[in-house]
C-alpha positions in Angstrom: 85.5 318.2 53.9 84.7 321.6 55.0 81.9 323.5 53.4 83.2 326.5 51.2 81.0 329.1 49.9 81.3 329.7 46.1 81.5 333.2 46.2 84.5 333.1 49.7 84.0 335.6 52.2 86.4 337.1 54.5 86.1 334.1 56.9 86.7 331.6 54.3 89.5 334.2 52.9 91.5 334.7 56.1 91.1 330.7 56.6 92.4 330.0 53.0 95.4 332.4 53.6 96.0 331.2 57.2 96.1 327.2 55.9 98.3 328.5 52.8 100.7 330.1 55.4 100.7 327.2 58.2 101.3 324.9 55.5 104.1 326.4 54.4 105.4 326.5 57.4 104.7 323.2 58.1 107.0 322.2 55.4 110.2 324.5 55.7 110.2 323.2 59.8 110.2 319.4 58.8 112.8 319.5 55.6 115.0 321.7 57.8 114.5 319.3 60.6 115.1 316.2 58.6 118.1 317.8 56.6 119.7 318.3 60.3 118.8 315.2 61.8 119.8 313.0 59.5 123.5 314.8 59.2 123.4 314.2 63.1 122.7 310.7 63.1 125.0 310.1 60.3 127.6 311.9 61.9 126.5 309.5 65.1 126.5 306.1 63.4 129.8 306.7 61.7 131.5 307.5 65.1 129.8 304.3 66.5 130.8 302.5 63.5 134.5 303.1 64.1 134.4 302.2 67.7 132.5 298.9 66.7 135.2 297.6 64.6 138.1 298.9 66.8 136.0 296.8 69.3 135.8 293.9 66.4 139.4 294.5 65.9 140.4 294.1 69.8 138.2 291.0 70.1 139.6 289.1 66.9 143.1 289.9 68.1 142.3 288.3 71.7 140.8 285.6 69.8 144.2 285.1 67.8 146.2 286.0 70.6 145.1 283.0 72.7 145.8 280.5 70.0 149.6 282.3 69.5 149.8 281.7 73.7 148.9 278.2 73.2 151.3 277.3 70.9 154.1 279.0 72.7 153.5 277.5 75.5 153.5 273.9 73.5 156.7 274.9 72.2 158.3 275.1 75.4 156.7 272.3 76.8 157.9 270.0 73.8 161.4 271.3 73.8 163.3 269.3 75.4 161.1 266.4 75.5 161.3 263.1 73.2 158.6 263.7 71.1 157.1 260.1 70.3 153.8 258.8 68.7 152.0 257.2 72.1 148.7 257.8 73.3 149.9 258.4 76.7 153.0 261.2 76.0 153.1 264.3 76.9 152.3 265.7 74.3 148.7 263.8 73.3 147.6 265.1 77.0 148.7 268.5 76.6 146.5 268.6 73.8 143.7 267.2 74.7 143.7 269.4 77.5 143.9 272.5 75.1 141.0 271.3 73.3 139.0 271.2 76.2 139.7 274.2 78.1 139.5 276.0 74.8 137.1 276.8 72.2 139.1 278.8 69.7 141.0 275.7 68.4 139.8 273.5 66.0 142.7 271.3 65.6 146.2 270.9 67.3 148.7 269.6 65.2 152.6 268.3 65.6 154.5 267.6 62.5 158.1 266.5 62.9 161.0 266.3 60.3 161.1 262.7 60.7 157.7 262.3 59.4 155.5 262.0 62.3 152.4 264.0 62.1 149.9 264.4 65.7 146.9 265.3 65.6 144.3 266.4 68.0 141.0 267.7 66.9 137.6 268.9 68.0 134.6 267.3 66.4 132.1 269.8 67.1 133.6 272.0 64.2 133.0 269.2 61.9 130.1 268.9 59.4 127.7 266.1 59.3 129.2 264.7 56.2 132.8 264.6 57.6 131.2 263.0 61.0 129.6 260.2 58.8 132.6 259.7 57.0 134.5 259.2 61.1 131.7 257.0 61.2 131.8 259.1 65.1 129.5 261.8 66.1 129.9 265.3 67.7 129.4 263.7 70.8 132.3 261.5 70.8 134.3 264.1 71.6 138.6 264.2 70.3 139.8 261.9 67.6 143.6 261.7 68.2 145.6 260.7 65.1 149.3 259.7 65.1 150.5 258.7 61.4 154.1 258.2 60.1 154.7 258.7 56.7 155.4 255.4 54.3 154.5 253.7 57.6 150.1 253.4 57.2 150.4 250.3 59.6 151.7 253.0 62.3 148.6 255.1 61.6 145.9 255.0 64.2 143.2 257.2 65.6 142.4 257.3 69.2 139.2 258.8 70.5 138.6 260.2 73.5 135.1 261.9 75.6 134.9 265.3 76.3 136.1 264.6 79.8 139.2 263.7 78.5 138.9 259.8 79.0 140.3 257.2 76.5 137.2 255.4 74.5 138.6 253.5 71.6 140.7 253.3 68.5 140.9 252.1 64.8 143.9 251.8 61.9 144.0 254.4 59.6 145.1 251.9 56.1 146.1 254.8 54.1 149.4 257.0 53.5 149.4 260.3 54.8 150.5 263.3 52.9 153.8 265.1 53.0 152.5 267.9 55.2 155.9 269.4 55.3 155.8 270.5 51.9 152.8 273.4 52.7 153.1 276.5 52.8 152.3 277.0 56.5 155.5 274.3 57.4 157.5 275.2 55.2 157.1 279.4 56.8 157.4 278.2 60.8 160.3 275.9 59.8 161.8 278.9 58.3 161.9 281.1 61.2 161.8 280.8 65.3 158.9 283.0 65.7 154.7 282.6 65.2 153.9 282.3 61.7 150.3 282.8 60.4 149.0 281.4 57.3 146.8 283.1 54.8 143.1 281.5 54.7 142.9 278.1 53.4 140.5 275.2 54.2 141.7 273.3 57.1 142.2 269.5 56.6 139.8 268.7 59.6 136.8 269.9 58.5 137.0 271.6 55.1 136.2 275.0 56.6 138.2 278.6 55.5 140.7 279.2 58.4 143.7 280.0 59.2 146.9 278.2 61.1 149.1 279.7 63.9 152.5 277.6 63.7 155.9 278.1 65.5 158.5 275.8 65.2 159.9 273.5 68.0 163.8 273.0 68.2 166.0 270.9 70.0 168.3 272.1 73.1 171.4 271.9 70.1 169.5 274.3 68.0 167.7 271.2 65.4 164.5 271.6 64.1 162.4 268.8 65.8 159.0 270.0 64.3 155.9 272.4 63.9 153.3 272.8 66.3 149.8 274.5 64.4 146.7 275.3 65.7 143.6 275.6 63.2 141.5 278.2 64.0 137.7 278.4 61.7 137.0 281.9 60.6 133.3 280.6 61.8 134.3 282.9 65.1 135.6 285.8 63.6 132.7 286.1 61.7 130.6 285.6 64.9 132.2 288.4 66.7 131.5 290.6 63.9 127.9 289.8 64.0 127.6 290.5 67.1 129.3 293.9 66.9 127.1 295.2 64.2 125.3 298.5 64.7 122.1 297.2 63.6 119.9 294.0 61.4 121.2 295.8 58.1 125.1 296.4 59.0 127.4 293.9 57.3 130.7 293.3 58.3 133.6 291.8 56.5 137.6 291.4 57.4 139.7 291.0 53.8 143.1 290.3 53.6 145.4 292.8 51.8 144.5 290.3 48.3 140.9 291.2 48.9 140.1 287.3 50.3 137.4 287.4 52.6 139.1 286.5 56.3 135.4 286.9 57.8 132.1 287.9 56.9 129.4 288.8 60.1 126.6 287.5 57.9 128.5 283.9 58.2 128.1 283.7 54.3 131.4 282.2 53.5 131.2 279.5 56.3 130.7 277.1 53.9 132.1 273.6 53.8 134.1 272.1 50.5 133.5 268.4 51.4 134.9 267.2 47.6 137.7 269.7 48.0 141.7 268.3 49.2 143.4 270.4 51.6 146.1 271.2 48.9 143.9 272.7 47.3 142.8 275.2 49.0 143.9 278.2 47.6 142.8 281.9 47.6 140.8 281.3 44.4 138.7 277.8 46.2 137.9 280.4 49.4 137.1 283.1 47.3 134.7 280.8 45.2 133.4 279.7 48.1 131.5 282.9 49.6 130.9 284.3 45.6 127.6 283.3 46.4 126.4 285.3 48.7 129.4 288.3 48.5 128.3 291.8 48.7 128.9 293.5 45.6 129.8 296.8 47.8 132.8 295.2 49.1 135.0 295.6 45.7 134.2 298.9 45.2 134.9 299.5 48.8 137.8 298.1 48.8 139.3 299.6 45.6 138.3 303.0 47.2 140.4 302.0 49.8 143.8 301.2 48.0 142.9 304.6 45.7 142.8 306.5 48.8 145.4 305.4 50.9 147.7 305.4 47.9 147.0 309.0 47.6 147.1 310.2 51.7 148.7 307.2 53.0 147.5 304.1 55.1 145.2 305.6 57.9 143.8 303.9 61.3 140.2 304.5 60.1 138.6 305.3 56.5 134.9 307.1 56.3 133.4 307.3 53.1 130.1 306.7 50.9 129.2 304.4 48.1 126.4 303.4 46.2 125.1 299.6 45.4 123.8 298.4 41.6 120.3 298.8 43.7 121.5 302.6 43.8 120.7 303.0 47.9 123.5 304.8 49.7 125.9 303.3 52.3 128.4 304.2 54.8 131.8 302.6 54.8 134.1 302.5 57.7 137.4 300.6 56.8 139.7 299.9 59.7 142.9 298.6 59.3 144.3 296.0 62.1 147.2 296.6 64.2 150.6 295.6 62.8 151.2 293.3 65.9 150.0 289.7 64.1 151.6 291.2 60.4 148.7 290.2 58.5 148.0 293.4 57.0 144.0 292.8 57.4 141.1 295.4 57.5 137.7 295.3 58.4 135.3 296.9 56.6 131.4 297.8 57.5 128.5 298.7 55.7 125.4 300.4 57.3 122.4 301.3 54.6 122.1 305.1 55.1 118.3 304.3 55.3 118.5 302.0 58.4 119.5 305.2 60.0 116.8 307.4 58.7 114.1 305.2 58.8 113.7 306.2 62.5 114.3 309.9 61.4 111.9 309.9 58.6 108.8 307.9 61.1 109.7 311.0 63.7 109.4 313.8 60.7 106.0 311.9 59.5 105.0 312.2 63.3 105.9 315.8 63.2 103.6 316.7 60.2 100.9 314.9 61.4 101.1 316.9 64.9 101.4 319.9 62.3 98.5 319.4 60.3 96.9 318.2 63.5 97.7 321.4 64.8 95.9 323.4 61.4 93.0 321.1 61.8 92.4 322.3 65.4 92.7 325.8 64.0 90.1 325.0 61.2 88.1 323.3 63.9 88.1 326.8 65.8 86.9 328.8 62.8 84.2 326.0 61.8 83.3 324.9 65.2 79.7 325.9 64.5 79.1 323.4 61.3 81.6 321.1 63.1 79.2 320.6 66.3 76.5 319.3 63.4 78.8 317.3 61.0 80.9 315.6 63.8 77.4 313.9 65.3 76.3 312.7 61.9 79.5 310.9 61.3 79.5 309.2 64.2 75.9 308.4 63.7 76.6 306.9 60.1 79.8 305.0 61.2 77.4 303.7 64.3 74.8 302.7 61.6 77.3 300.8 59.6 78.6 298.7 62.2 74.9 297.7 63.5 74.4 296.9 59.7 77.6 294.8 60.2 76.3 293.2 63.3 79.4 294.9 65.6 77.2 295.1 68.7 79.2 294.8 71.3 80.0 298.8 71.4 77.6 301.3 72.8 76.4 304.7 71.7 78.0 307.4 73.9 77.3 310.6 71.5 75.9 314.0 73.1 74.7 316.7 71.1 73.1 319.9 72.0 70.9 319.6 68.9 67.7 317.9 70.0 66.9 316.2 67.0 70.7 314.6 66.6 70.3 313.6 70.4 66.8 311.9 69.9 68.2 309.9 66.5 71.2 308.8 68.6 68.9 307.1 71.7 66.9 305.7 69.1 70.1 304.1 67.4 71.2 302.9 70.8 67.7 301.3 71.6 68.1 299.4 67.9 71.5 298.4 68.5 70.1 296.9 72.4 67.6 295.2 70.6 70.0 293.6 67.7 72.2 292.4 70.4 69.7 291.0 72.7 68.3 289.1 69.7 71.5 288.3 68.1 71.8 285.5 71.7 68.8 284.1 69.5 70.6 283.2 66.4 74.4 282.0 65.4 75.9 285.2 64.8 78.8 283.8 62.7 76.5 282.7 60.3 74.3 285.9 60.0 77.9 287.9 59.3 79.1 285.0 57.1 75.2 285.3 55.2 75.9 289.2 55.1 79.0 289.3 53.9 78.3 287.1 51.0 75.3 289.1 49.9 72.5 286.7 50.1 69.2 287.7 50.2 66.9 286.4 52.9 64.7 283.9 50.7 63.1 280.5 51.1 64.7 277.9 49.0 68.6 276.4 49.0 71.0 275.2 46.4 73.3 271.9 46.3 76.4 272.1 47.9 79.5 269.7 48.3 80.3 270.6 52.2 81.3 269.1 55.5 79.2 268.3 58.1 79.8 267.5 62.0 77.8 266.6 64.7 78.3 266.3 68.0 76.8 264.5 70.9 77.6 264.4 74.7 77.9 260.9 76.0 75.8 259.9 79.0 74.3 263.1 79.0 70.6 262.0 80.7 73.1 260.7 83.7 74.8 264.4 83.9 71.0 265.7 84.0 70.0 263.6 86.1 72.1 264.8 89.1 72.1 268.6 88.2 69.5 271.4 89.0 68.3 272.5 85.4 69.6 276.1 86.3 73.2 274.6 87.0 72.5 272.3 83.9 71.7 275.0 81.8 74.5 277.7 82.9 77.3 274.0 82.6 75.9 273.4 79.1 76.3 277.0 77.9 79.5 276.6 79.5 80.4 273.6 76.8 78.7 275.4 74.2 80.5 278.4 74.5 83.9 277.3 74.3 83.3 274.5 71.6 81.4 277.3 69.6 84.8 279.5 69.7 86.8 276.4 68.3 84.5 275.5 65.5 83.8 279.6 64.1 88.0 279.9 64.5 88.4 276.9 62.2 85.9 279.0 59.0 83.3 276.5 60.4 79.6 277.6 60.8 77.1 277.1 63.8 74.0 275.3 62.3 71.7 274.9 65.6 72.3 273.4 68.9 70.0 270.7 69.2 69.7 269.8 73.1 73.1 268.8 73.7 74.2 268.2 70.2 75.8 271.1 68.0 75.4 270.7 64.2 78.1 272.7 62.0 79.1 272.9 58.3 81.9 273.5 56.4 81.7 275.1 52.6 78.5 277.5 52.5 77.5 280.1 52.5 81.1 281.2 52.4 83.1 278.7 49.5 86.1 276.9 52.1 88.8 274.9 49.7 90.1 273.4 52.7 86.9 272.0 54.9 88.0 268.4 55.6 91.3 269.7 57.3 89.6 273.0 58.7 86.8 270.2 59.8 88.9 267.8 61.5 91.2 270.5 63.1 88.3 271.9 65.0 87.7 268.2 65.7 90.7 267.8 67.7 90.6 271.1 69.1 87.5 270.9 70.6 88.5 267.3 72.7 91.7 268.7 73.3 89.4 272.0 74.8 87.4 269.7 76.5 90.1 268.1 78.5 91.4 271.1 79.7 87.8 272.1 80.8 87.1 268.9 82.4 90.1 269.3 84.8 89.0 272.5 85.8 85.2 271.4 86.0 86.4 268.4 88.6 88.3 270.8 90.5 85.2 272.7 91.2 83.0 269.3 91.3 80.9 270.2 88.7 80.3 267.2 86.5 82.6 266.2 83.4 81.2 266.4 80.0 83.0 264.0 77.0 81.2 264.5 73.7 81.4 262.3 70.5 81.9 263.7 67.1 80.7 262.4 63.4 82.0 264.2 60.3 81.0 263.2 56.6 81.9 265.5 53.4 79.1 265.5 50.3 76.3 267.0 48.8 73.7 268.6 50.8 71.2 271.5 50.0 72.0 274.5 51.6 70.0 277.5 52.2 66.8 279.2 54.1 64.0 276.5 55.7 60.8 277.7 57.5 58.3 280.3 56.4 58.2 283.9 55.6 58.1 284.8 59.1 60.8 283.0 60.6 63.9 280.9 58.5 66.7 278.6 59.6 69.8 279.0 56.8 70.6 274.6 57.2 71.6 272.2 55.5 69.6 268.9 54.6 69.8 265.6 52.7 71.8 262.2 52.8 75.3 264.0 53.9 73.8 265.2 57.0 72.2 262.4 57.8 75.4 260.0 57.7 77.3 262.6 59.5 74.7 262.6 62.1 74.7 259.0 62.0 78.8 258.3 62.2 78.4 260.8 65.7 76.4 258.1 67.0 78.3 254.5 65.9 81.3 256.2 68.1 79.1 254.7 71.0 79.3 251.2 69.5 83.2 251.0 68.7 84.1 253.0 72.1 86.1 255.8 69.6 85.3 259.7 70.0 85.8 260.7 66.4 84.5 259.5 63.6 85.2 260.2 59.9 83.7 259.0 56.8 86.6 257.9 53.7 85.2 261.2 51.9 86.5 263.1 54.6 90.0 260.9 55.1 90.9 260.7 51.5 90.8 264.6 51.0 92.9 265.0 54.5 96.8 266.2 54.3 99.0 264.8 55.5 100.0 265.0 59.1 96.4 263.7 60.2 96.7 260.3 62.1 93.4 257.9 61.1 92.8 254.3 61.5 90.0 252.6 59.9 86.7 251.7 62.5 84.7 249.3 59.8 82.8 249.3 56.9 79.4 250.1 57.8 75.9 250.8 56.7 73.3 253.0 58.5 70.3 252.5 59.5 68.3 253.1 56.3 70.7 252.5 53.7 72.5 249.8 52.0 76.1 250.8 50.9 78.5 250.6 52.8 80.9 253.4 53.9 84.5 252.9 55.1 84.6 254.8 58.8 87.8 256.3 60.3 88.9 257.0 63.7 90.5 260.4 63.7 93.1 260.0 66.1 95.4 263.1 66.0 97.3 265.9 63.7 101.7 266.4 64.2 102.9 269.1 63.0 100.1 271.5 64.2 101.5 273.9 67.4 97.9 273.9 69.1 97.0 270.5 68.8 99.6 268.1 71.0 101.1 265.8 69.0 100.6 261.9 68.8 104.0 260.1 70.1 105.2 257.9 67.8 105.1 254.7 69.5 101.3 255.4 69.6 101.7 255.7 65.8 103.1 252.2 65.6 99.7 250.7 67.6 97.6 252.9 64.7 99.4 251.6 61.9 99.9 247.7 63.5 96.2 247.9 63.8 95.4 249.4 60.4 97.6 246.2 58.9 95.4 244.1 61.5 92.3 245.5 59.5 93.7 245.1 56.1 94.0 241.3 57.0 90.7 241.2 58.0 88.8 242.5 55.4 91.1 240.5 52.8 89.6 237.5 54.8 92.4 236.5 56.6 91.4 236.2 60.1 94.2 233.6 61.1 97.1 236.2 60.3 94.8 239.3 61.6 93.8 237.5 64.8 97.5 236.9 65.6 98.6 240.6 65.0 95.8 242.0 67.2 96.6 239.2 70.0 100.2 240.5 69.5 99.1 244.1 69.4 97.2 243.7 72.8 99.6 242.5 74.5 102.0 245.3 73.8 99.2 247.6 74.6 98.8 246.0 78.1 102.4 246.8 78.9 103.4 249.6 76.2 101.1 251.7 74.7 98.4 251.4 77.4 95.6 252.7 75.0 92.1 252.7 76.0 90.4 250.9 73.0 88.2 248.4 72.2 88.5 247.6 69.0 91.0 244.9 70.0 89.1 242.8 70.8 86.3 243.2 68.9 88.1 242.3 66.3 90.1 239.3 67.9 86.1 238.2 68.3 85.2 238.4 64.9 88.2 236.5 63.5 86.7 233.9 66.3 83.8 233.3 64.6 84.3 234.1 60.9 87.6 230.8 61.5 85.0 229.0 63.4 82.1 229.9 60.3 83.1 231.5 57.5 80.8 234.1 55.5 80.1 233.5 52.4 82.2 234.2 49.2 80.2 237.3 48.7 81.1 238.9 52.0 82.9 242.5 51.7 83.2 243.3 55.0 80.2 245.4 55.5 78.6 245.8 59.3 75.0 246.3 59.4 73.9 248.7 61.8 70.4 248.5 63.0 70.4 251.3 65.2 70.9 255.0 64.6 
């Protein structure tokens, strides 16, 4: 805001008149600009849009035109040859080797007068359910089917790799149909040219396509048979997505019945597994891509028959039309070359707002230069109270991010006004200070304790959160043989990076306690996911500490591995200390047993260990096993303790292979036998499940055979009928 004077002078005058008029300005430049542009860039995309689809066009008749070649080419190979029902004619090779050396074709098939029907066809256009039902997979490359009608025991279907090589064959026991009686025979047999059908599903795979046949005869003019190839529209509507102007353009080829032929958003590629082949009418396709059919294409397409009705059939058709949505489109319908006689067009639609977004982020550029521009000139007039506003801004944004603890930016404001200048070395000395002290003090927490508005008082409140703790094993012996500088500069080293882990997973940084961190999950910021957000930063920070101990023996600087203990409960959370200096921690039983299941990992050999509060609020995707049922020093319940062995389905966090899954689980069931006291059975699956370890999993653990021990002794001297399992630990 700029100051204006109630009663305006003639500075403020000539400034209100100058803004009114640059304003004005402002606003006849960009609407004339826009109006322009976007006429240009319509003009553009329609002109692009027509040489697309003649593109689209030439492409999808190269596509046809291969499959027409083919079949030519089989009729005059077949001509004069005996045509007979062997897996080594001439025919079976020539079309397996058509298959292979092209893509287009989805089946080959030969159907003589006498009944015989060949077969060739390529499973990769096959869906899953029709695979299943060949009880054969993509892999298995060409089924090859000879079948004679009334004759089932004459059916058989070879199969064959993709390098052409014979692999095996089984009986078809059924009848085949009279496929002489369709439409697409009945049209070749009828004529000595290339015939193509209309769409209909194709009997390999219950996909819309569409046949190329051309009938074979004898060297005394008799018809011996049909050769067809089965092309999927799957391709066509490839090329047309990949012709598309843009993300938004949809393309769509229709026959002159309106049938969608091909559809660049692949909508009507959809398989009719419960539908016959004789039944595949224009209706079944149509039904088919209903689903997902744009509702612009009828009304595009009636525009089109109105129109050419009226001027006669044109090459290319530009018009407008409006969805039920009410945004605009442009239309360009192209109709295809005569050459194939199947009286097809194509048709796209490109939202008019996919080409102005663009136009209309340039024009918002453009008025923000503009009033850019008016604010310089403003500036000018006001530089004087802009010199002392401008500092004061910057001054109270600086104050609000000290009071939001963002100090890693300095103060860089000069002012010639003395008094501006002193108050902004004064806010640069504070904001030193904050951040030298801020080293002091987990920052996290302070901007976690901020943000939730919590006054700085003694006294806590009872919580249900999640507690870790974590230790470094061996530590005294990495002390020993280190400087304390170089011990102090490797530790803030592993502090640092597991820090990073443990803030990025909402936890919060209680204290570091020599080499142990403490860190809770729930206060003072509510977290309805702690035990996962918990155990995720868990696993990071071993998997963090792996990657750091590589580097850290590269440079021969000692490794550091570090054990972890997490337990979810009540604990009282809040300010501890006096007046004069507070720790915001948490205290009571939960922190304890946390602290406590961080140091039994020692005992069992394991690196983390979970309490069943923490494992039975875990999603799934976590792998656990259980450790034992255990009581602390101090207390006399027993608590179930988990090893937390790893998380699938995370993209940080590498995932546990599955046959290490099968050693967690074997072992869980090894457990289960255990604790339900019988050691016989549970002693025999560990013994089984080390051996397989030795030579399979190759696991470092050693529950094994502590476990294979205490089955020992509890066969040798069994407990008494009271005994529940429960390990008493003596130390802490």
């Amino acid at each position: 805001m700029f100051p204006f004077d109630l009663k305006r002078g003639i500075k403020t005058e000539i400034l209100s008149k100058i803004l009114i008029l640059m304003c004005l300005s402002i606003a006849i430049i960009v609407a004339y600009s826009y109006i322009k542009s976007k006429e240009a860039n319509i003009e553009t995309a329609e002109g692009f849009a027509q040489k697309l689809n003649s593109s689209s066009i030439s492409q999808t008749s190269n596509y046809l035109r291969t499959a027409s070649t083919i079949i030519k080419n089989a009729a005059m190979l077949l001509k004069d040859q005996d045509i007979v029902a062997d897996v080594n004619a001439p025919i079976m090779r020539y079309m397996l080797d058509v298959l292979r050396t092209t893509d287009q074709i989805a089946t080959l098939t030969f159907t003589s007068e006498k009944g015989v029907l060949i077969a060739a066809t390529d499973l990769s256009g096959f869906s899953k359910n029709l695979l299943k039902s060949e009880m054969v997979t993509e892999g298995d490359g060409y089924p090859l089917q000879t079948m004679e009608e009334d004759h089932k025991e004459k059916n058989d279907t070879y199969y064959f790799d993709r390098n052409g090589r014979y692999m095996s064959n089984r009986a078809i026991a059924e009848n085949i149909p009279n496929f002489r009686k369709l439409s697409w025979y009945k049209a070749a047999a009828n004529t000595t040219k290339i015939v193509w059908s209309d769409i209909h599903l194709l009997p390999s795979n219950n996909l819309p396509g569409i046949s190329c046949s051309m009938p074979i005869y004898s060297a005394d003019n008799n018809l011996k048979g049909v050769i067809s190839a089965d092309l999927t529209t799957n391709d066509i509507s490839s090329i047309l997505n990949e012709m598309r102007i843009n993300d938004g353009t949809r393309t769509f080829i229709v026959n002159l019945e309106g049938q969608i032929i091909a559809d660049s958003d692949m909508s009507q590629n959809i398989p009719l597994i419960n539908t016959q082949p004789d039944e595949a009418t224009a209706t079944t396709i149509l039904k088919a891509s209903a689903t997902n059919e744009d509702t612009n294409l009828s009304k595009a397409i009636e525009y089109y028959k109105n129109t050419t009705k009226i001027n006669g059939s044109v090459l290319n058709l530009s018009f407008n039309i409006k969805n039920e949505k009410g945004e605009d489109h442009i239309v360009i319908a192209t109709r295809f070359p005569e050459a194939f006689k199947l009286n097809w067009k194509i048709f796209s639609f490109t939202p008019i707002a996919d080409l102005t977004d663009k136009l209309v982020s340039i024009q918002t550029n453009l008025f923000y230069i503009s009033i850019f521009i008016l604010l310089i000139v403003i500036t000018f007039i006001y530089f004087q109270t802009q010199s002392l506003s401008e500092p004061i801004v910057e001054l109270t944004q600086e104050a609000s991010k000290i009071r939001k603890l963002e100090l890693d930016e300095g103060i860089y404001l000069k002012s010639n006004i003395v008094e501006l200048q002193e108050l902004s070395n004064s806010m640069k000395d504070l904001k030193s200070n904050f951040t030298m002290f801020a080293k002091y003090i987990p920052k996290g927490l302070v901007e976690k304790l901020v943000h939730s508005g919590q006054k700085a008082t003694l006294g806590g409140s009872l919580n249900n959160i999640t507690i870790m703790f974590s230790d470094v094993e061996s530590f005294s012996t990495v002390s020993e043989n280190m400087l304390p500088e170089q011990l102090m500069l490797h530790l803030s080293d592993y502090f640092e990076e597991l820090t990073k882990v443990i803030m990025d997973n909402n936890g919060s940084i209680d204290k570091f306690i020599g080499d142990a961190i403490m860190a809770f999950w729930g206060a003072p910021e509510v977290d309805h996911n702690q035990p996962y957000n918990s155990c995720r930063a868990a696993l990071l920070c071993q998997q963090k500490l792996r990657i750091m101990n590589k580097y850290w023996q590269s440079v021969n600087k000692p490794m550091l591995k570090t054990r972890i203990g997490i337990h979810k409960g009540s604990a009282v959370v809040g300010n501890v200390g006096s007046s004069e200096r507070m720790n915001y921690t948490a205290i009571g039983d939960s922190v304890n047993l946390a602290s406590r299941l961080e140091g039994i990992n020692k005992m069992y050999g394991t690196y983390i260990i979970i309490s069943q509060t923490v494992k039975d609020t875990l999603p799934e995707g976590f792998i656990t096993r259980p450790v034992d049922i255990v009581t602390v020093k101090g207390k006399t319940q027993g608590i179930k303790a988990y090893e937390l062995v790893g998380l699938n389905g995370d993209p940080r966090i590498q995932a546990i292979p599955p046959e290490h899954q099968v050693f967690y689980t074997t072992f869980t069931k090894a457990f289960d036998l255990y604790i339900s006291r019988q050691w016989k059975e549970s002693k025999e699956l560990l013994q089984n499940l080390k051996a397989d370890n030795d030579t399979i999993y190759k696991i470092n653990d050693r529950l094994i055979d502590m476990y294979i021990g205490r089955c020992d002794t509890f066969l040798t001297a069994p407990p008494p009928d009271n005994w529940n399992g429960v390990t008493h630990l003596q130390e802490k």
